[in-house]
C-alpha positions in Angstrom: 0.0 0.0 0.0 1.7 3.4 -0.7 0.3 5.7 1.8 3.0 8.7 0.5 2.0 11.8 1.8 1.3 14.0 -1.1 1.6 17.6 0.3 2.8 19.7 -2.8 -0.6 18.7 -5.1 -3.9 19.5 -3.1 -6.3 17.0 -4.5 -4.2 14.6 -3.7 -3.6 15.2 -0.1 -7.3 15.4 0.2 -7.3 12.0 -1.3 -4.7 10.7 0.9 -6.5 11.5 4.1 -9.8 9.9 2.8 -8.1 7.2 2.6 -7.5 7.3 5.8 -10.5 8.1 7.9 -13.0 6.2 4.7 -16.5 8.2 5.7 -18.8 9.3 3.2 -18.5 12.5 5.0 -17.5 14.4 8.1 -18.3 17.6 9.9 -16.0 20.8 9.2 -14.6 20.5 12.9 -13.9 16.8 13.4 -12.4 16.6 9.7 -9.9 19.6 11.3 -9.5 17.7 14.3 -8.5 14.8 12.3 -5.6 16.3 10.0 -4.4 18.2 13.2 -4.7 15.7 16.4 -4.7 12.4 15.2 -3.0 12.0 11.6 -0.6 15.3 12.9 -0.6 16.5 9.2 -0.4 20.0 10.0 -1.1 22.4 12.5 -5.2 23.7 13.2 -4.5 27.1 11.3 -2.5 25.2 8.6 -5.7 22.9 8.5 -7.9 25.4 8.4 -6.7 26.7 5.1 -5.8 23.4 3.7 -9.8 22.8 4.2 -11.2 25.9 2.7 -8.9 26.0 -0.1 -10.6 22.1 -0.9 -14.1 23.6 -0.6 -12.5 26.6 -3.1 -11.3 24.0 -5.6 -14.2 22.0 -5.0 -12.2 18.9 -4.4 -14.1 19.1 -1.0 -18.1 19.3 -1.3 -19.7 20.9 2.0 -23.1 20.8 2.3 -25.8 23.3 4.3 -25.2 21.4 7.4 -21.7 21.8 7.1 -20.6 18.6 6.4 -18.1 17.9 4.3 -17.5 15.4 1.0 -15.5 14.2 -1.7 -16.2 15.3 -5.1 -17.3 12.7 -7.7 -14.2 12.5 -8.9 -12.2 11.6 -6.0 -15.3 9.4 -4.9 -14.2 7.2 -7.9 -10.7 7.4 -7.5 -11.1 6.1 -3.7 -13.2 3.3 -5.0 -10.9 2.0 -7.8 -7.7 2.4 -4.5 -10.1 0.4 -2.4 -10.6 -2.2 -5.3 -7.4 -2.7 -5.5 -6.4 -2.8 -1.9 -9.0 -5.4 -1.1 -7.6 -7.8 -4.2 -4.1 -6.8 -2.5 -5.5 -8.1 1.2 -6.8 -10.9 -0.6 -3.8 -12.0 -2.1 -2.0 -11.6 1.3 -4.2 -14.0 2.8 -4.0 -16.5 0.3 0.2 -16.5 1.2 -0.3 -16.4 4.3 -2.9 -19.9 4.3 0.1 -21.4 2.3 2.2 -20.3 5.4 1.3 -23.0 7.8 4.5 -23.2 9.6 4.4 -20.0 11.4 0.5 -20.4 11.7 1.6 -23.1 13.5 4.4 -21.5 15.6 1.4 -19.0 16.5 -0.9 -21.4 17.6 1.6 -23.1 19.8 2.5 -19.5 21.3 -1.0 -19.1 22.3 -0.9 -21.9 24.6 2.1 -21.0 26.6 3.3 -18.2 29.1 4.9 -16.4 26.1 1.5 -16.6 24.3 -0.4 -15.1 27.4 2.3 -12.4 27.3 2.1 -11.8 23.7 -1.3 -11.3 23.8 -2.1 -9.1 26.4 -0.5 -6.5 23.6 -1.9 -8.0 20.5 -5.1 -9.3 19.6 -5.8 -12.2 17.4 -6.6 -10.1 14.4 -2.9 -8.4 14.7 -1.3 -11.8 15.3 -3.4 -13.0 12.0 -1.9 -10.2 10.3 2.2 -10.6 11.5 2.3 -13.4 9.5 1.7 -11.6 6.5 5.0 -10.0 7.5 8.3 -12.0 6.4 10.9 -12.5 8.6 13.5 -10.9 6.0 11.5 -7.5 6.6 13.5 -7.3 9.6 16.8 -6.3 10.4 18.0 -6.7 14.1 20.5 -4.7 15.2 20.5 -4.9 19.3 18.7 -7.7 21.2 20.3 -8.0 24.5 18.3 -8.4 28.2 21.4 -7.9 30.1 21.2 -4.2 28.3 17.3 -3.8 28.2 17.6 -3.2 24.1 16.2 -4.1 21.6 16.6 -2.4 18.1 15.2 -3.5 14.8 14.2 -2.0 11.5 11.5 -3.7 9.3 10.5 -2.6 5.9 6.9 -1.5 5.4 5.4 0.5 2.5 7.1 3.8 2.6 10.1 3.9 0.9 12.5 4.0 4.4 12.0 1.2 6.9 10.1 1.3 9.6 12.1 1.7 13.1 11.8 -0.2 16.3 13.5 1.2 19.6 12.7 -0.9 23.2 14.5 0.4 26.2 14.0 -1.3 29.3 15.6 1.7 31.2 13.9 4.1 29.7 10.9 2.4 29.7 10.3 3.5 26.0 9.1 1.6 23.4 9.1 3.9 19.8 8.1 2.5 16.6 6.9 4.6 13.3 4.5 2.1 11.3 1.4 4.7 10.3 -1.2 2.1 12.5 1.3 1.9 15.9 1.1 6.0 15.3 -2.3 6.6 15.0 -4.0 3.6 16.9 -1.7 1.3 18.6 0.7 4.1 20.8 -2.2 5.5 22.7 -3.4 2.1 23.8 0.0 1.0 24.7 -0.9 -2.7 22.1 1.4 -3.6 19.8 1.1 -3.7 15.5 1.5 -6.4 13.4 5.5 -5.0 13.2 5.8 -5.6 17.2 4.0 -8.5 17.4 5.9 -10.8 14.4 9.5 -9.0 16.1 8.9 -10.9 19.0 8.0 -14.2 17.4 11.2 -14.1 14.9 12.9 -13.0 18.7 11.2 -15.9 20.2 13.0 -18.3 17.9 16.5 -16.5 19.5 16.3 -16.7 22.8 12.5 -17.3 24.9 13.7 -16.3 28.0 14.9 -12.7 27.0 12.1 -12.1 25.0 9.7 -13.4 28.0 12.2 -11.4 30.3 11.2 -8.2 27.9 7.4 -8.9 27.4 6.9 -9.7 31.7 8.9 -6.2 32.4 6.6 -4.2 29.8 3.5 -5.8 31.3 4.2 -5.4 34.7 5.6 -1.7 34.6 3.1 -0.8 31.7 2.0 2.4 33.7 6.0 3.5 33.5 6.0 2.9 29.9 5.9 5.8 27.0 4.2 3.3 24.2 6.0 6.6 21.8 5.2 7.0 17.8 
């Protein structure tokens, strides 16, 4: 999925971020509230104008109750993107059936301490979803308990991998993936990215992994979950 952030070409920003929050249409105020507090596109003034210059263009349709719409033909444009992501989701799923070794490596998980660990950060639908991620997306640069480190970087679909930072003694864990941002952080759960890390990590060594997972879990309070 290429989620590049178009900023210099204005109907395609706007397409960008209804890509993103998918409604038929929103109010003038939560759409600002949107671009400004929870996609951090730009600041409420810089929203402002973005918005009003959309309505000018008419890329934006606002109707008399001040909600606010995609023209037809961005409508059509978001359909054919949705087309082709759901024939791309598709097609991951189909791998990932074929994939019934680390299925199985998740299923055993689930029945062990590691598992209970695991997934009091990710639910089933993420751990369904790490399996669509390879293990050669990952690079693993520091994985050491002793140290209370971990640092990894996995390729995603921006052009520049995605980075993973854990710090025991920090009590930090930052990651950049655009779902850990926007939805996972504030909830202090894991994305698919964390969750298939510590399964490949798993494979290294349990214990330190475990040893990770059981400090997280029982300091979560302490812990900046950081995007």
């Amino acid at each position: 999925m290429n989620l590049v952030i178009p900023r210099n070409n204005l109907s395609g920003l706007v397409l960008y971020i209804w890509k993103i929050i998918d409604l038929p249409k929103i109010s003038k105020q939560d759409l600002l509230y949107k671009i400004s507090f929870e996609l951090f596109l730009m600041i409420p003034e810089q929203a402002t104008i973005f918005i009003d210059r959309s309505i000018k263009s008419e890329f934006l349709l606002e109707d008399h109750q001040k909600n606010i719409s995609l023209n037809s033909s961005l409508k059509e444009k978001l359909k054919s993107w949705q087309s082709m992501r759901k024939d791309e989701i598709i097609h991951n799923i189909e791998v990932t059936r074929k994939d019934l070794s680390v299925k199985g490596r998740i299923e055993e998980y689930n029945k062990s301490n590691y598992g209970v660990l695991l997934t009091a950060f990710s639910d089933k639908g993420t751990l369904n979803r790490a399996i669509s991620v390879t293990d050669d997306a990952f690079v693993i640069t520091r994985f050491d308990f002793n140290e209370g480190l971990i640092k990894a970087k996995v390729k995603g679909s921006q052009k520049e991998a995605y980075n993973i930072n854990i710090d025991i003694n920090k009590k930090e864990l930052i990651h950049n993936c655009h779902d850990f941002v926007t939805k996972r952080a504030k909830n202090k759960q894991f994305c698919k990215h964390l969750a298939k890390l510590f399964l490949i990590l798993k494979e290294r060594d349990e214990d330190s992994v475990i040893g990770f997972l059981k400090e997280i879990a029982l300091n979560i309070d302490a812990w900046s979950f950081i995007g």
